[in-house]
DSSP file (Angstrom, degrees, kcal/mol; ACC not computed):
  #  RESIDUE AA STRUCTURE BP1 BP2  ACC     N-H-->O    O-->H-N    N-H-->O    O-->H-N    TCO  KAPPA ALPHA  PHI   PSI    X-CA   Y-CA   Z-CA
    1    1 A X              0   0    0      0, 0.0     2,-0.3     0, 0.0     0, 0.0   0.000 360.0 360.0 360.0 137.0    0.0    0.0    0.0
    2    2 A X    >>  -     0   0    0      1,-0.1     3,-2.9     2,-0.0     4,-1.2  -0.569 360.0-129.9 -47.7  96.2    0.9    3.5   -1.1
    3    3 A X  T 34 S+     0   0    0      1,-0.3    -1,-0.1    -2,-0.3     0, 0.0   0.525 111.4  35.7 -48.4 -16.4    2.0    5.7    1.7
    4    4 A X  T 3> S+     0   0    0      2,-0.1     4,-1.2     3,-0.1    -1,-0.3   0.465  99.4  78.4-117.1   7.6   -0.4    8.6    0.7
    5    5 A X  H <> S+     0   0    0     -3,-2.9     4,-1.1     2,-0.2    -2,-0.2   0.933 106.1  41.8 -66.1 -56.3   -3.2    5.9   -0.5
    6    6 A X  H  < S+     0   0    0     -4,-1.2    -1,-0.2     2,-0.2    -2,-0.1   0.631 109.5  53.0 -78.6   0.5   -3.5    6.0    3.4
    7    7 A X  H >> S+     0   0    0     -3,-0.2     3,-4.1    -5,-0.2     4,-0.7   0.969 109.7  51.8 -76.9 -91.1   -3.2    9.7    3.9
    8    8 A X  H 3X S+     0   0    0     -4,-1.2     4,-1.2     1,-0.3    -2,-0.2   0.224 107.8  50.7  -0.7 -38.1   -5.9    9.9    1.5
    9    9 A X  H 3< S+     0   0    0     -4,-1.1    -1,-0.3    -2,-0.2    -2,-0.2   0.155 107.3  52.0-105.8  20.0   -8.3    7.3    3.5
   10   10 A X  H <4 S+     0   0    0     -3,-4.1    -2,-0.2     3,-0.1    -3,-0.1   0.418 110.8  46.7-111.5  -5.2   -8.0    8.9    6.6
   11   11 A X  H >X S+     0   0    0     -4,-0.7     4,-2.6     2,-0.2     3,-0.9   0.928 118.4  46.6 -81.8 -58.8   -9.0   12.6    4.9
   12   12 A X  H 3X S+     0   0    0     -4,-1.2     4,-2.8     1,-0.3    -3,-0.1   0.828 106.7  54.3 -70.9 -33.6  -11.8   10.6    3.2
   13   13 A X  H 34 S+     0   0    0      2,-0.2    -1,-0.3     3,-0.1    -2,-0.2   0.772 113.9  45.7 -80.5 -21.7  -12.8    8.8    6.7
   14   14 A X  H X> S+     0   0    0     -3,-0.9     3,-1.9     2,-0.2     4,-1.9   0.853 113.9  45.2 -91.9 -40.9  -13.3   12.6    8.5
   15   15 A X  H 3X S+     0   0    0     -4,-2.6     4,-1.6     1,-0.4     5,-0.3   0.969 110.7  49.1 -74.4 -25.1  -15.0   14.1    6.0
   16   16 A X  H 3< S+     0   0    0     -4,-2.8    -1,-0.4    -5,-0.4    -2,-0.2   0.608 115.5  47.5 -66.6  -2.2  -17.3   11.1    5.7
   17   17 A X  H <> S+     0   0    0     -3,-1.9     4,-0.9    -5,-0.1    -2,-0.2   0.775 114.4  50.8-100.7 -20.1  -17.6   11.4   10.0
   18   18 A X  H >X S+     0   0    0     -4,-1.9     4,-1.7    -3,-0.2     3,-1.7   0.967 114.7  45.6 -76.2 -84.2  -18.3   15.6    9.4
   19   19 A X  H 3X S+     0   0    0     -4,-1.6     4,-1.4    -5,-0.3    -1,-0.1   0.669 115.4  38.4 -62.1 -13.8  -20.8   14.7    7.0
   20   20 A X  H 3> S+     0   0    0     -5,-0.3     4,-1.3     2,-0.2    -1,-0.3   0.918 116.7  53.0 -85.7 -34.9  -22.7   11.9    8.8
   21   21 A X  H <X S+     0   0    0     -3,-1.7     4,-2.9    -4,-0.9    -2,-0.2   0.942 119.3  36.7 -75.2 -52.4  -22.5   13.8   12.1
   22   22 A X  H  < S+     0   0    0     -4,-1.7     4,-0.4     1,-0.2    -1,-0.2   0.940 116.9  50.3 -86.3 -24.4  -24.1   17.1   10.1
   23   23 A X  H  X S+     0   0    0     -4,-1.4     4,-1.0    -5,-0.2    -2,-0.2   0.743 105.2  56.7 -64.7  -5.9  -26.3   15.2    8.1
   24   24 A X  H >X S+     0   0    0     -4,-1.3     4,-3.0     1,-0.2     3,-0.6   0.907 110.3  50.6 -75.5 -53.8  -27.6   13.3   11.5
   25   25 A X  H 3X S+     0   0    0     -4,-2.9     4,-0.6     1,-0.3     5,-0.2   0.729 106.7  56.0 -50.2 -15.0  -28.4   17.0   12.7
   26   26 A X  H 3> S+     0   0    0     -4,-0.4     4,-1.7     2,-0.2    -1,-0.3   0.829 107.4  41.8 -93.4 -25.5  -30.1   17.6    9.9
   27   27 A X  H <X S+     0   0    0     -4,-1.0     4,-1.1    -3,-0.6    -2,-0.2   0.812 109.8  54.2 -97.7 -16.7  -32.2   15.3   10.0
   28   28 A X  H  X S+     0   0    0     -4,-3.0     4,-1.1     2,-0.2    -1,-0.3   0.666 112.6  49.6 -61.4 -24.0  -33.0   15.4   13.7
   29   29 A X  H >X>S+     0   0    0     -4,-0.6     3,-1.4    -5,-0.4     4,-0.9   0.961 106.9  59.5 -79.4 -63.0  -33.8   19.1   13.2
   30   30 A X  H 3<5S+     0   0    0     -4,-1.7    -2,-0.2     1,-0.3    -1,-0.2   0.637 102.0  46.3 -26.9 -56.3  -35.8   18.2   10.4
   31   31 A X  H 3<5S+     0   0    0     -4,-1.1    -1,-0.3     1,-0.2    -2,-0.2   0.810 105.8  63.1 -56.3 -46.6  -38.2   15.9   12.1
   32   32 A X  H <<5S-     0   0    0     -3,-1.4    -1,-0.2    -4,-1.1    -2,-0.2   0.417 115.8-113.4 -55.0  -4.6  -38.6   18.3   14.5
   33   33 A X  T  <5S+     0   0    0     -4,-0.9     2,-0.2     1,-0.2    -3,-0.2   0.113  86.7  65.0  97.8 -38.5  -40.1   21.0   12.1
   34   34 A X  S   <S-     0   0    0     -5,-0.6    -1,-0.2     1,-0.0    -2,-0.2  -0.564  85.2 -90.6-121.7-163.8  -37.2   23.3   12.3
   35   35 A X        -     0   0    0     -2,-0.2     2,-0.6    -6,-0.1    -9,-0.1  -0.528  51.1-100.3 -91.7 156.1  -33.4   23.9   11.5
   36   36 A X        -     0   0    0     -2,-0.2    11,-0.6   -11,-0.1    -1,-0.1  -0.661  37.6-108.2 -82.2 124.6  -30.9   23.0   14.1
   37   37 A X  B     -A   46   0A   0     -2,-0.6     9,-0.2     4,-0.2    -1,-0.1   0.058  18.4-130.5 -29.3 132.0  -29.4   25.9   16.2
   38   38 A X  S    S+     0   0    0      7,-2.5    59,-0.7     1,-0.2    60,-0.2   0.986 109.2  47.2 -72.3 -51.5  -25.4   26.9   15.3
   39   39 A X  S    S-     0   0    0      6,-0.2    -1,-0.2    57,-0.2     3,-0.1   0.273 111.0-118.3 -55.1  -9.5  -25.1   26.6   19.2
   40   40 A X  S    S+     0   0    0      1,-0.3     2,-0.1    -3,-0.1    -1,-0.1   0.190  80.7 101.1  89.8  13.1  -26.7   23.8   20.0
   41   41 A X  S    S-     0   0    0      4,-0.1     2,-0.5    -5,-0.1    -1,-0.3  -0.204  76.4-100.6-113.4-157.7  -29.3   25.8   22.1
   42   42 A X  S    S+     0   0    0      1,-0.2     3,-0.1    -3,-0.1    -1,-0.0  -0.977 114.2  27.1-139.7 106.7  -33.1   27.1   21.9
   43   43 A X  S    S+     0   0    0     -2,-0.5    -1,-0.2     1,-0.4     3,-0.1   0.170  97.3 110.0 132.8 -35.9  -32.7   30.8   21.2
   44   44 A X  S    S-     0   0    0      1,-0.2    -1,-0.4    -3,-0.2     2,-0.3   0.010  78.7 -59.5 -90.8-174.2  -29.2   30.7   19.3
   45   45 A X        -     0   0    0     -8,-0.1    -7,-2.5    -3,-0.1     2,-0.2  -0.504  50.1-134.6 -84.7 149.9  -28.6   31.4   15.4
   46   46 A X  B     -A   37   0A   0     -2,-0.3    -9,-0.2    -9,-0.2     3,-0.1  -0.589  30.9 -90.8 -90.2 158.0  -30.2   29.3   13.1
   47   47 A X        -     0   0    0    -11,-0.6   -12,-0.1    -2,-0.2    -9,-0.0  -0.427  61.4-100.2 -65.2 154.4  -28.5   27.8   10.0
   48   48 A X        -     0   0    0      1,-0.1     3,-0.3     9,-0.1    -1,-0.1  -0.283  25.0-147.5 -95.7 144.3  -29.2   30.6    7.4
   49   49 A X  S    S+     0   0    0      1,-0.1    -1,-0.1    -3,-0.1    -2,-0.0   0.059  96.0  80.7-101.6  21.1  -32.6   29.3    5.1
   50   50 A X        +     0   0    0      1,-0.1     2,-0.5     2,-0.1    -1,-0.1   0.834  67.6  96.3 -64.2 -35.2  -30.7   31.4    2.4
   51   51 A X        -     0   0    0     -3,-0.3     3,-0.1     1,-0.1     2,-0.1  -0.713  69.9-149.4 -80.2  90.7  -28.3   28.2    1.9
   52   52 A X    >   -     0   0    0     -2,-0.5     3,-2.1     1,-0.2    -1,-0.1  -0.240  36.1 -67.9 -69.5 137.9  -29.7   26.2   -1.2
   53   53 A X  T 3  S+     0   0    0      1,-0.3    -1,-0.2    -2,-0.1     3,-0.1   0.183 116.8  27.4 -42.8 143.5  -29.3   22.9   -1.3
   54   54 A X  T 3  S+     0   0    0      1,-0.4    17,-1.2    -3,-0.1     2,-0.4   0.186 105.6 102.5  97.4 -12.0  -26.6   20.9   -1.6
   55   55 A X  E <   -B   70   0B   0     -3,-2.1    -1,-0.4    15,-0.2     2,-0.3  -0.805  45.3-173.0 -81.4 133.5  -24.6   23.9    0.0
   56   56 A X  E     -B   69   0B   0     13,-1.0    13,-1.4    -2,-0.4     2,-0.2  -0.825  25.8-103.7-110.9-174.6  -23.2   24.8    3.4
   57   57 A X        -     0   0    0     -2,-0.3    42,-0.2    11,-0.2    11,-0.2  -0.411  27.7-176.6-100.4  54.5  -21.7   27.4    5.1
   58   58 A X        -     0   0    0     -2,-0.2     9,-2.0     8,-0.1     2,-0.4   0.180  14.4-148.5  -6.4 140.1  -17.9   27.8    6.0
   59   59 A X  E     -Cd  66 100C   0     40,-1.4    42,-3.8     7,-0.2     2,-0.4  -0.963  19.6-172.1-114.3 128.7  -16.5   30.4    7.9
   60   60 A X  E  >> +Cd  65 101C   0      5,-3.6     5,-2.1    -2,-0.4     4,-1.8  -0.717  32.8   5.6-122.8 146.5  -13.1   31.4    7.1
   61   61 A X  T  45S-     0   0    0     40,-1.4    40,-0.2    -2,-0.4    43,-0.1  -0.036  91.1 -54.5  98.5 164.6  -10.5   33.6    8.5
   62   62 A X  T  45S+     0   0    0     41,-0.3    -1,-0.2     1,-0.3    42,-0.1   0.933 135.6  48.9 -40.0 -68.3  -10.0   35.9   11.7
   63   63 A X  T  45S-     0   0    0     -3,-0.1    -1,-0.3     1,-0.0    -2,-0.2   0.898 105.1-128.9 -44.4 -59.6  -13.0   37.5   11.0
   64   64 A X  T  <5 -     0   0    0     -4,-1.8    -3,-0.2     1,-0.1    -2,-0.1   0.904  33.4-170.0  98.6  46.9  -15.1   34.6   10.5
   65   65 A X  E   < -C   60   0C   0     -5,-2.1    -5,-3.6     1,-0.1     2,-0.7  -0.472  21.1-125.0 -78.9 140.2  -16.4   35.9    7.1
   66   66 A X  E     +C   59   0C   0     -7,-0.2     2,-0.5    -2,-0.1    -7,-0.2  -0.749  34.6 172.2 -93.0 124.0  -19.3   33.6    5.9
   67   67 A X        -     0   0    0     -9,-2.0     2,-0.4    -2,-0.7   -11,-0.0  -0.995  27.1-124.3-136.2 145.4  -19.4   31.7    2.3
   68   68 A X        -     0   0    0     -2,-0.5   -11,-0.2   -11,-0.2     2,-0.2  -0.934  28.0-175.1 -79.0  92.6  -21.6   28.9    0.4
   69   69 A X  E     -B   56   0B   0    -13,-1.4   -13,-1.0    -2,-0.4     2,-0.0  -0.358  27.6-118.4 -58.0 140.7  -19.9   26.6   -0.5
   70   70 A X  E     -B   55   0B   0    -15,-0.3   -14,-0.3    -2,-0.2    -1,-0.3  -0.276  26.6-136.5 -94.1 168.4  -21.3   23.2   -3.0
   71   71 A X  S >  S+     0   0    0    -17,-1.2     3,-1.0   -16,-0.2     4,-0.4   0.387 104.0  76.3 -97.6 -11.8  -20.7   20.2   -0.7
   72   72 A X  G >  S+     0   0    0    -18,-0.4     3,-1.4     1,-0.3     4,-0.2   0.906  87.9  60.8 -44.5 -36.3  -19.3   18.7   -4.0
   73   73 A X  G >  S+     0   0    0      1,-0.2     3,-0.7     2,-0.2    -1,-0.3   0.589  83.3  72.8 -81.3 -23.9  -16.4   20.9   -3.1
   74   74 A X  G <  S+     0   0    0     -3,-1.0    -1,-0.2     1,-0.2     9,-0.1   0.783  94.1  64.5 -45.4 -32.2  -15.3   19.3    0.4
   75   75 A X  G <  S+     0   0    0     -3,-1.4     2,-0.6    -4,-0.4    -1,-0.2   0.732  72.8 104.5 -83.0  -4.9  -14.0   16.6   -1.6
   76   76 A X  S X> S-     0   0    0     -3,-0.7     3,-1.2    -4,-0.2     4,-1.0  -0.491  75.4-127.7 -44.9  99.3  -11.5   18.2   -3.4
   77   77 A X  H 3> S+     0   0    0     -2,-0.6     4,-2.9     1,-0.3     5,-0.3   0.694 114.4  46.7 -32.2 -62.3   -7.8   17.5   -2.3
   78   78 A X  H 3> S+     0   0    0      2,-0.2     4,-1.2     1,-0.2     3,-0.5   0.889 119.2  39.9 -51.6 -51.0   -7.0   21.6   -2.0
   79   79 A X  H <> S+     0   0    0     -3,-1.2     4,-2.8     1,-0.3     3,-0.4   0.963 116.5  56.9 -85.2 -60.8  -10.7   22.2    0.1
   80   80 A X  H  X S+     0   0    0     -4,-1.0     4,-0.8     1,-0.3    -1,-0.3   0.788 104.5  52.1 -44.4 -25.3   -9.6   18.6    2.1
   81   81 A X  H >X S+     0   0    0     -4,-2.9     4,-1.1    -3,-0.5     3,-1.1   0.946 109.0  43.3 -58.4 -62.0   -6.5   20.3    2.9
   82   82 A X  H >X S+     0   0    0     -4,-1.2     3,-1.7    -3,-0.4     4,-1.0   0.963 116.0  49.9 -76.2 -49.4   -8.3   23.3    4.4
   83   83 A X  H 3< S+     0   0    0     -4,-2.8    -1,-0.3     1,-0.3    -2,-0.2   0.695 107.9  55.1 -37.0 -39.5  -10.9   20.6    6.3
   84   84 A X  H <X S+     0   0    0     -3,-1.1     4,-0.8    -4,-0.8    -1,-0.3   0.578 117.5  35.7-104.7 -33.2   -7.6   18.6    7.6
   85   85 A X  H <X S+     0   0    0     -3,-1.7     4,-0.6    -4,-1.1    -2,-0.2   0.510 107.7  60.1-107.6   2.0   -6.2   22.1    9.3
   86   86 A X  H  X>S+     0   0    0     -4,-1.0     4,-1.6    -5,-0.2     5,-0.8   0.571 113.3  47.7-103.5  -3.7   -9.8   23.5   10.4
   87   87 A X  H  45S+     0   0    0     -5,-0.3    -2,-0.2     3,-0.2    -3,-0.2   0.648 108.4  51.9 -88.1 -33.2   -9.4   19.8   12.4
   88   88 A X  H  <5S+     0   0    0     -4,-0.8    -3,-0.2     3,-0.1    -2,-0.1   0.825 117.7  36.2 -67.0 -36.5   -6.2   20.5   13.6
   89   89 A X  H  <5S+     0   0    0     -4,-0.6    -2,-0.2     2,-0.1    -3,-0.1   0.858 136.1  10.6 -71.0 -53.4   -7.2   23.7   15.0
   90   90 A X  T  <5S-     0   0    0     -4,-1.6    -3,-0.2     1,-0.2     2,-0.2   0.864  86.1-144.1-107.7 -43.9  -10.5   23.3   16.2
   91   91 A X      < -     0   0    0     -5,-0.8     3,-0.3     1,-0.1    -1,-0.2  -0.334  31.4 -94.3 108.7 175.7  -11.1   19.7   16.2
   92   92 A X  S    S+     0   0    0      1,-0.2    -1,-0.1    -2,-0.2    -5,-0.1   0.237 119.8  69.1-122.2  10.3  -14.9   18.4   15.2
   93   93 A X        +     0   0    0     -3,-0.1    -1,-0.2     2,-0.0     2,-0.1   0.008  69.4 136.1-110.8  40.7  -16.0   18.1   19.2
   94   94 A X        -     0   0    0      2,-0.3    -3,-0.0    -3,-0.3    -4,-0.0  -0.481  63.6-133.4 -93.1 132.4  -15.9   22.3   19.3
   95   95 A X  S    S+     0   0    0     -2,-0.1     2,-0.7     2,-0.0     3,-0.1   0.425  95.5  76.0 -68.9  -2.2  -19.2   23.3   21.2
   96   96 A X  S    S-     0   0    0      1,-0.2    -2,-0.3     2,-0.1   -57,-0.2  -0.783  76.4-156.7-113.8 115.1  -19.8   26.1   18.1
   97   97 A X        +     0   0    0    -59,-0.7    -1,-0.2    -2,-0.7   -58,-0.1   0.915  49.2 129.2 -77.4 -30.8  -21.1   23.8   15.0
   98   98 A X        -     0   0    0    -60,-0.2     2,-0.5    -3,-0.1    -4,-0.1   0.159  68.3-132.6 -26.8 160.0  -20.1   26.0   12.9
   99   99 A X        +     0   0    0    -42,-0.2   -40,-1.4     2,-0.0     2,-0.4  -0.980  45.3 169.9-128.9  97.1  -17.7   24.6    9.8
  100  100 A X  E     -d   59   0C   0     -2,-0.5     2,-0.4   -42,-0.2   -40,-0.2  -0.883  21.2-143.0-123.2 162.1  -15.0   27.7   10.3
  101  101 A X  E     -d   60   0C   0    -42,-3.8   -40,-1.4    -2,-0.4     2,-1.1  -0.987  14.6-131.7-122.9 139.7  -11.4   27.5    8.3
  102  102 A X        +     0   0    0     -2,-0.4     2,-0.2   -20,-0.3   -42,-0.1  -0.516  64.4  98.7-104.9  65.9   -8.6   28.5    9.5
  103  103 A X  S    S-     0   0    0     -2,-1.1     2,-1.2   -17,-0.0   -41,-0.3  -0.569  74.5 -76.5-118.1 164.6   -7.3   30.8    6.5
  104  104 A X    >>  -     0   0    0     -2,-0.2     3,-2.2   -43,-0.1     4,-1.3  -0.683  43.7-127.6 -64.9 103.8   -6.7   33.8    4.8
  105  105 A X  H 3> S+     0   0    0     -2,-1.2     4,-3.0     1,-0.3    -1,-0.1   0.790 109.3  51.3 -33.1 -31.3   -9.8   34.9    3.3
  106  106 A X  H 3> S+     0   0    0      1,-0.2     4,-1.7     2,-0.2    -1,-0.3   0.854 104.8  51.5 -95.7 -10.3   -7.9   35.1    0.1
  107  107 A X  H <> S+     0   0    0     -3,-2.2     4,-1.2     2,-0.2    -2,-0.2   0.632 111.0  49.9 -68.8 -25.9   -6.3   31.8    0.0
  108  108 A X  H  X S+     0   0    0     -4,-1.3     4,-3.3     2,-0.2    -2,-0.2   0.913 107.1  53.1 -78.0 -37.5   -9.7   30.3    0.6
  109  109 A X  H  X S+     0   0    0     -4,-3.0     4,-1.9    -5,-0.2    -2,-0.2   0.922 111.0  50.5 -41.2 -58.4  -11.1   32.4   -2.3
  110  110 A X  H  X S+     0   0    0     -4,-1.7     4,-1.1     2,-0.2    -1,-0.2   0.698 110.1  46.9 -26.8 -53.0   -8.2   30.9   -4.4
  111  111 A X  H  < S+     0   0    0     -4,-1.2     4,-0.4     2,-0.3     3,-0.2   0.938 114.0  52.1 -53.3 -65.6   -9.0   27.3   -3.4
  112  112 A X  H >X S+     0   0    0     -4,-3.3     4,-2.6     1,-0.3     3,-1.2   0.828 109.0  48.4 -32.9 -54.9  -12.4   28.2   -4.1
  113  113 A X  H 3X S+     0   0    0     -4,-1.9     4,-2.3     1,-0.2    -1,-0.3   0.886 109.7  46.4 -64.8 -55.6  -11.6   29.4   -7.4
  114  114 A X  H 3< S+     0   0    0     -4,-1.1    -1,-0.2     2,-0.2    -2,-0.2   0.312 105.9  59.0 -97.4  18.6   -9.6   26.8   -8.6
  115  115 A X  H X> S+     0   0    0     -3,-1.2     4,-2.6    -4,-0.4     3,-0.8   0.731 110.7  52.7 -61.7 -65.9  -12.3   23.8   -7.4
  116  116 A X  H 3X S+     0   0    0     -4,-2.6     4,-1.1     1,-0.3    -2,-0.2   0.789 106.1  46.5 -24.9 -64.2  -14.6   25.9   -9.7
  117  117 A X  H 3X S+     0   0    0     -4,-2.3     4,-0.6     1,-0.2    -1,-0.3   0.771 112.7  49.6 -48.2 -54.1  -12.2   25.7  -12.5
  118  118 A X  H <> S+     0   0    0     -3,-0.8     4,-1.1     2,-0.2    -2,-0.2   0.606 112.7  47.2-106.8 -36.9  -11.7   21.8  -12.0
  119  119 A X  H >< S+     0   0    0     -4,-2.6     3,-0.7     1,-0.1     4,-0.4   0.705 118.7  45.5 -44.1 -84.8  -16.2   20.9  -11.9
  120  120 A X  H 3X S+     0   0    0     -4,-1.1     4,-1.8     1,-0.2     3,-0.3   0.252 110.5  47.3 -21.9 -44.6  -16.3   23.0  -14.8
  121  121 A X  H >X S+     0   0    0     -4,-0.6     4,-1.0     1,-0.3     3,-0.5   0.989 118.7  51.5 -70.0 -72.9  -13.1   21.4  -16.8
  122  122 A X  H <X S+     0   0    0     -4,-1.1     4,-0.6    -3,-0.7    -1,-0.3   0.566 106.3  45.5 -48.2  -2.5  -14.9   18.4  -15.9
  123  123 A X  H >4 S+     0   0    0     -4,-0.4     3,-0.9    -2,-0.3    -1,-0.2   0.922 107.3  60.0 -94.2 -54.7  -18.5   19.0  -17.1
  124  124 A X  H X< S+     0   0    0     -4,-1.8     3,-2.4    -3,-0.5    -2,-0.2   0.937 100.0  56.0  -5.0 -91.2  -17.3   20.2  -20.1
  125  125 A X  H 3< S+     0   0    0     -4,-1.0    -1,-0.2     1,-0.3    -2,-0.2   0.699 109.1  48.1  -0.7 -56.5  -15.6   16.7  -20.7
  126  126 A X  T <<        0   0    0     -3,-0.9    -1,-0.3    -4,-0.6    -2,-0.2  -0.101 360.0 360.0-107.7  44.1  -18.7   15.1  -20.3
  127  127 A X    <         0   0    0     -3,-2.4    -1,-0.2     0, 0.0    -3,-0.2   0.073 360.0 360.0-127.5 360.0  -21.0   17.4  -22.7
């Protein structure tokens, strides 16, 4: 086995545990009629009903600037990178649910930007 083959299935085994852990919230909110609470309390902010599907919300930077994000886009190596240090930092048992990165706003724009670039090249392919 391939020394970053296992790098590679231990990024894929946290973002599959992020993503079970916030789709289990989601769906417990769900049942319940409303959205789940960032804080985990009755009262706190609610996840934005701005955020169209198949998006979340990141928060990046000192500031804590908010962006919408595809969820397509978590799996990307460069956006797994950012995922892999916003775990290092904060860790995924942070009372604040929030999904915050711990970047430069304009290096995350960058990342961003060049995910974009790589769907697109790939959609393109397949038209």
């Amino acid at each position: 086995m391939k020394a970053g083959s296992s790098s590679r299935r231990r990024r894929f085994l946290n973002l599959r545990a992020f993503l079970h852990a916030w789709r289990k919230l989601a769906a417990a909110q769900a049942a319940a009629g409303e959205w789940a609470h960032l804080d985990g309390g009755v009262g706190g902010e609610a996840i934005p009903r701005d955020v169209p599907r198949g998006h979340t919300v990141v928060y990046v930077g000192e500031e804590l600037r908010r962006h919408v994000v595809r969820v397509s886009s978590l799996d990307h190596p460069l956006f797994r990178e950012l995922l892999d240090r916003a775990r290092d930092e904060y860790g995924f048992a942070a009372a604040d649910a929030r999904l915050c990165i711990p970047c430069d706003e304009d290096v995350f724009l960058a990342v961003l930007c060049h995910v974009d670039a790589d769907r697109e090249s790939r959609m393109a392919l397949c038209s």
